[in-house]
C-alpha positions in Angstrom: 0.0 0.0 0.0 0.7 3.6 -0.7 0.6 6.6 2.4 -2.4 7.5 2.4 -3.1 10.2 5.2 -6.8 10.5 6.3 -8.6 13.6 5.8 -12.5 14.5 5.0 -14.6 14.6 1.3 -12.9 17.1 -0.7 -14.0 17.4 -4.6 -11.3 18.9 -7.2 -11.0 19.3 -10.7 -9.3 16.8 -12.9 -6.6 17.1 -14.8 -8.1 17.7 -18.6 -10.9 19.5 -16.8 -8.0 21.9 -15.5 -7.0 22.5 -19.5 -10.5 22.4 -20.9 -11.4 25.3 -18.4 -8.3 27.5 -17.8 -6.5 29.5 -20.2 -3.4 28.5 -18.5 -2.9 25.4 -16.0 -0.7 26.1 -13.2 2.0 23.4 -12.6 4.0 22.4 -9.5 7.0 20.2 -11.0 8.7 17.4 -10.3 11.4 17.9 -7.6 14.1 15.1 -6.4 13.5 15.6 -2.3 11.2 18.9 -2.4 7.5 18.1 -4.5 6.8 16.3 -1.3 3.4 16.8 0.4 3.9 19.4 2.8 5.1 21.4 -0.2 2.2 20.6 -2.4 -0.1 21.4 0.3 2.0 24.7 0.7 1.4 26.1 -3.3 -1.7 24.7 -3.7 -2.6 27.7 -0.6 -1.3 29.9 -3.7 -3.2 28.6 -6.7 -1.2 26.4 -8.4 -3.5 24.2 -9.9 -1.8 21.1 -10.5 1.0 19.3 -8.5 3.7 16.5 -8.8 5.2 14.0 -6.8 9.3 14.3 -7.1 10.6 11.5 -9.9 10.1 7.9 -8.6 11.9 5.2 -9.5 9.2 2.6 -11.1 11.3 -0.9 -10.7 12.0 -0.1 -7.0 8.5 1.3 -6.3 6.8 -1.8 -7.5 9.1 -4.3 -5.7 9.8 -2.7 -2.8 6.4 -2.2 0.0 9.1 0.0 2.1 9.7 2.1 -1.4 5.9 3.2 -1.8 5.8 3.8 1.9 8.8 6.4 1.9 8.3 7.7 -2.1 4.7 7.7 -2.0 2.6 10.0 0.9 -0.6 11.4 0.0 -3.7 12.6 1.9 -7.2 13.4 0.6 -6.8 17.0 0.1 -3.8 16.4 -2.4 -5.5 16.9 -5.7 -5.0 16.8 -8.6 -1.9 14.7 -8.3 0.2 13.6 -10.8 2.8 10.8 -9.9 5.7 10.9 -12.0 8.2 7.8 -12.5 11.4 6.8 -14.3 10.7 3.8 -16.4 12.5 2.2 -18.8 9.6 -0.8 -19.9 6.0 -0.6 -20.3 5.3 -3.2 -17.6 7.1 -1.1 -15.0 5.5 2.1 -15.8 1.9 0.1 -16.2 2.6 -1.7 -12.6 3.6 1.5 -11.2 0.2 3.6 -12.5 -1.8 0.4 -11.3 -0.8 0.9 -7.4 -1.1 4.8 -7.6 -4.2 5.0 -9.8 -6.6 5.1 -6.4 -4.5 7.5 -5.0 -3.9 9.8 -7.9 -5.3 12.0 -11.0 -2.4 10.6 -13.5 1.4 9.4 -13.8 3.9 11.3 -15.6 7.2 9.5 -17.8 10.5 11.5 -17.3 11.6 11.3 -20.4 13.9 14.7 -19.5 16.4 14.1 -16.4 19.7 14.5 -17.6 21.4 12.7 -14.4 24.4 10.2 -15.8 22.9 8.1 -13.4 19.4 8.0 -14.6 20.1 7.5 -18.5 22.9 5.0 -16.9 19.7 2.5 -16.3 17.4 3.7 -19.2 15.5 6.0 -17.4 15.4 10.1 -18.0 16.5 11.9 -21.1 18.3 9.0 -23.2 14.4 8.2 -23.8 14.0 10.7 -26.0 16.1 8.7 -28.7 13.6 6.0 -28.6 9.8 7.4 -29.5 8.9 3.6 -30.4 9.8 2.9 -26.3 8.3 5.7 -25.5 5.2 4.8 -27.4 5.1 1.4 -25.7 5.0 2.9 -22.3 2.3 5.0 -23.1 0.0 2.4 -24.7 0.7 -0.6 -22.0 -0.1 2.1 -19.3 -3.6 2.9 -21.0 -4.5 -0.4 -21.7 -3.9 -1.4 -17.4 -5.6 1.9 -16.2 -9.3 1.2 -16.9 -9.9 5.0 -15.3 -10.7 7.3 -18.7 -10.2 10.4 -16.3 -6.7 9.1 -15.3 -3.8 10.8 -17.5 -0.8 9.3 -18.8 1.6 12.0 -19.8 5.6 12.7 -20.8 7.8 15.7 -19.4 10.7 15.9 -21.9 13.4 17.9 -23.0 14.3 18.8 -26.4 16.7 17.1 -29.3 19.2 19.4 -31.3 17.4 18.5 -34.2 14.0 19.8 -33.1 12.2 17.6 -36.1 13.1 14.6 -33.4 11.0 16.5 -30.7 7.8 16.4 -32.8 8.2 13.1 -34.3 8.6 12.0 -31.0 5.1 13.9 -29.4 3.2 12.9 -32.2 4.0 9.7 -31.5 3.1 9.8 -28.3 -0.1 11.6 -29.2 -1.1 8.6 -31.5 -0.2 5.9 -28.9 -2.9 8.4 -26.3 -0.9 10.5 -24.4 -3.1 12.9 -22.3 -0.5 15.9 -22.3 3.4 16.6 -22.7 5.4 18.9 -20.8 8.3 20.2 -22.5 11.5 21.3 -21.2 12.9 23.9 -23.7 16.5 22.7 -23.4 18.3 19.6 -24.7 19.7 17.2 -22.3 23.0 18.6 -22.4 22.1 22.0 -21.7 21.6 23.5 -17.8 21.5 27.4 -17.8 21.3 28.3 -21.6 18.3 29.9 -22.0 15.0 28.6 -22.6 14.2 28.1 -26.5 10.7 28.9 -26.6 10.4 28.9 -30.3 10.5 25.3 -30.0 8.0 24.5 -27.4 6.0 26.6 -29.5 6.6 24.3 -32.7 5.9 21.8 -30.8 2.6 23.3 -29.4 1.7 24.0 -33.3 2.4 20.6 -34.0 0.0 18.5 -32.1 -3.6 18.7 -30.8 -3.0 17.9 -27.0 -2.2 19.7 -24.1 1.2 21.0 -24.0 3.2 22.5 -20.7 5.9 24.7 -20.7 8.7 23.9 -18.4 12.2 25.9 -17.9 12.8 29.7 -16.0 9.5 30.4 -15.3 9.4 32.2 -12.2 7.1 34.9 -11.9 3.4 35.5 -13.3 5.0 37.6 -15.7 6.8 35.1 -16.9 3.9 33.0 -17.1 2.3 35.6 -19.3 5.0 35.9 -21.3 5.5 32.3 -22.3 2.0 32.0 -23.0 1.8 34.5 -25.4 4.8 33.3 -27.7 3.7 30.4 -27.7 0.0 29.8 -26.8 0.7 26.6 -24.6 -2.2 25.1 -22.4 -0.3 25.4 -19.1 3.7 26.0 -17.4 5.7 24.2 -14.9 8.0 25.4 -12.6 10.3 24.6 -10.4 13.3 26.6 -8.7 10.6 29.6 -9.3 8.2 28.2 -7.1 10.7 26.7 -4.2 12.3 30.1 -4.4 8.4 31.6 -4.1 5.8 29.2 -3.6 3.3 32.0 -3.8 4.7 33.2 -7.2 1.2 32.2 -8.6 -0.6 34.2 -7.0 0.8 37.4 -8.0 3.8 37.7 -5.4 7.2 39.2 -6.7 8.8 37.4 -3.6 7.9 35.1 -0.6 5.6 36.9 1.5 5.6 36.4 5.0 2.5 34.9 5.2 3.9 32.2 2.9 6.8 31.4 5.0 4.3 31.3 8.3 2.1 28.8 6.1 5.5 26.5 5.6 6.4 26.4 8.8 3.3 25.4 10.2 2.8 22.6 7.6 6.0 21.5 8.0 6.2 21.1 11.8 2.9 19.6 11.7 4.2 17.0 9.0 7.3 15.6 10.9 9.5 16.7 8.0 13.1 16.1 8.5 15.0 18.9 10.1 17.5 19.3 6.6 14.7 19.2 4.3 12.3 22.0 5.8 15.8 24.3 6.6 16.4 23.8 2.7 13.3 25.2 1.7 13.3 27.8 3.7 17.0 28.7 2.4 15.6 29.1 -1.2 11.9 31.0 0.4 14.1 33.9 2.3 17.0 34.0 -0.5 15.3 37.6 -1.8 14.6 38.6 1.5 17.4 38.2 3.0 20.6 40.2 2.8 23.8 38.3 2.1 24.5 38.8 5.9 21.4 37.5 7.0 21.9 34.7 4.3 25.2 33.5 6.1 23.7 33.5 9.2 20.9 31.5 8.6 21.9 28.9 5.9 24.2 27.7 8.8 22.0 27.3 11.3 21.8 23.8 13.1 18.5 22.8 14.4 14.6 23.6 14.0 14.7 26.1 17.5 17.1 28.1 16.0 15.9 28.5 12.9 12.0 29.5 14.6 14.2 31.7 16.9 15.7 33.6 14.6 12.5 33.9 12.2 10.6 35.5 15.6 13.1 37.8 16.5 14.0 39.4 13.2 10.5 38.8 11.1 7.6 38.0 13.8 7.0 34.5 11.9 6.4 32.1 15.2 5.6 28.5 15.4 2.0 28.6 16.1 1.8 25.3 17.8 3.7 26.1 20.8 
């Protein structure tokens, strides 16, 4: 079984409902360590409309009944969810979407981490090069998921030769992806910037939803990329751990934001490094480079609520 916290009725919109009905879905990504609940529950305060877990690891996840426990928390309040994995067969990805299916909206494919580790074992980037895979894991995960609201989609990043990119989402369009979320760099790239032209060829090119992913980090932004291109939705991801109300208008973290993590947080039982990390990339605009090396060093939870009281009047509201 998956972690499945209790909590009372709670009715949300799905997924294709979200693109049908928006002019532009709001996206949480994927984050190794940080898309955890306590932060989903923390944007979701600031209309994002859409969330992922962080990337799971299919093979392990299916095997493993101490994997689900630790990759996998959820509660009833935690929709829509979309549960992305690293595959690198259809069986995995179609085991993987059969245990989370009760739990979730829809599963995601990496097809875009660039870690030597992950295209090492098949997973991440290096599927890009194989649309025919890619195809495979789409359909077998259909076929297993009887649930027509459920989505299957692919977050990938782009070739060098962006004719690749298309041939590769229209495959995946034929074999019934719901939705693709594009990266606009290739694998080998990190801080180049975004090329927008080609998520936009890629939008022109097929008749799904298509996400833009890569430096969005303010509403303005969001605007931006949506009028180049006319996508259906963004993603982001350092944007939104830097300011997890950066959909709902703020410039920076407001205070009121960081108050919201900390009570989540605390009541969650996150791990001491985890919840300081967060709040290292929340107070990085507010603080000066003074305050920064002060508090990116400190060593425990009472210091860090200690210092927040004292120089911002953020307290923990449990005590």
């Amino acid at each position: 079984m998956c972690r499945m916290i209790a909590g009372n009725d709670f009715t949300w919109i799905k997924p294709m409902e979200l693109f049908a009905d928006k002019k532009i879905v709001k996206i949480c990504a994927p984050m190794v360590r940080y898309s955890k609940l306590p932060f989903r529950t923390l944007v979701r305060k600031y209309d994002c409309d859409l969330a992922f877990t962080p990337m799971i690891v299919s093979n392990s996840f299916n095997n493993s009944v101490k994997a689900r426990d630790s990759e996998f928390t959820t509660c009833s309040t935690d929709r829509p969810l979309i549960v992305q994995f690293a595959a690198n067969n259809g069986n995995d990805l179609a085991n993987a979407a059969e245990i989370v299916a009760p739990y979730s909206d829809g599963v995601d494919l990496n097809c875009g981490c660039p870690q030597r580790w992950a295209m090492a074992e098949g997973y991440g980037a290096c599927l890009i090069k194989n649309p025919e895979l890619v195809r495979d894991m789409v359909s077998q995960t259909r076929a297993r998921v009887c649930n027509s609201d459920f989505t299957v989609s692919i977050k990938i990043r782009i070739h060098n030769d962006l004719r690749e990119t298309v041939d590769l989402c229209q495959k995946a369009e034929h074999a019934g992806v719901s939705w693709i979320a594009v990266h606009g760099r290739t694998k080998d790239q990190r801080a180049e910037p975004v090329n927008k032209e080609a998520i936009k060829t890629i939008k022109e090119s097929v008749r799904i939803p298509v996400v833009a992913n890569g430096d969005i980090k303010s509403l303005q932004d969001v605007e931006e990329i949506w009028d180049l291109t006319n996508v259906d939705g963004v993603m982001a991801a350092r944007g939104i751990l830097q300011n997890p109300a950066m959909y709902s208008g703020f410039e920076n973290t407001p205070l009121h934001c960081v108050q919201d993590w900390i009570d989540i947080a605390l009541s969650s039982g996150m791990t001491y490094p985890i919840f300081h990390q967060h709040l290292i990339y929340m107070m990085e605009r507010l603080f000066c480079r003074a305050e920064r090396r002060v508090f990116n060093v400190l060593a425990s939870t009472s210091a860090i609520l200690d210092y927040l009281e004292r120089h911002y009047g953020i307290s923990n509201k449990s005590c």
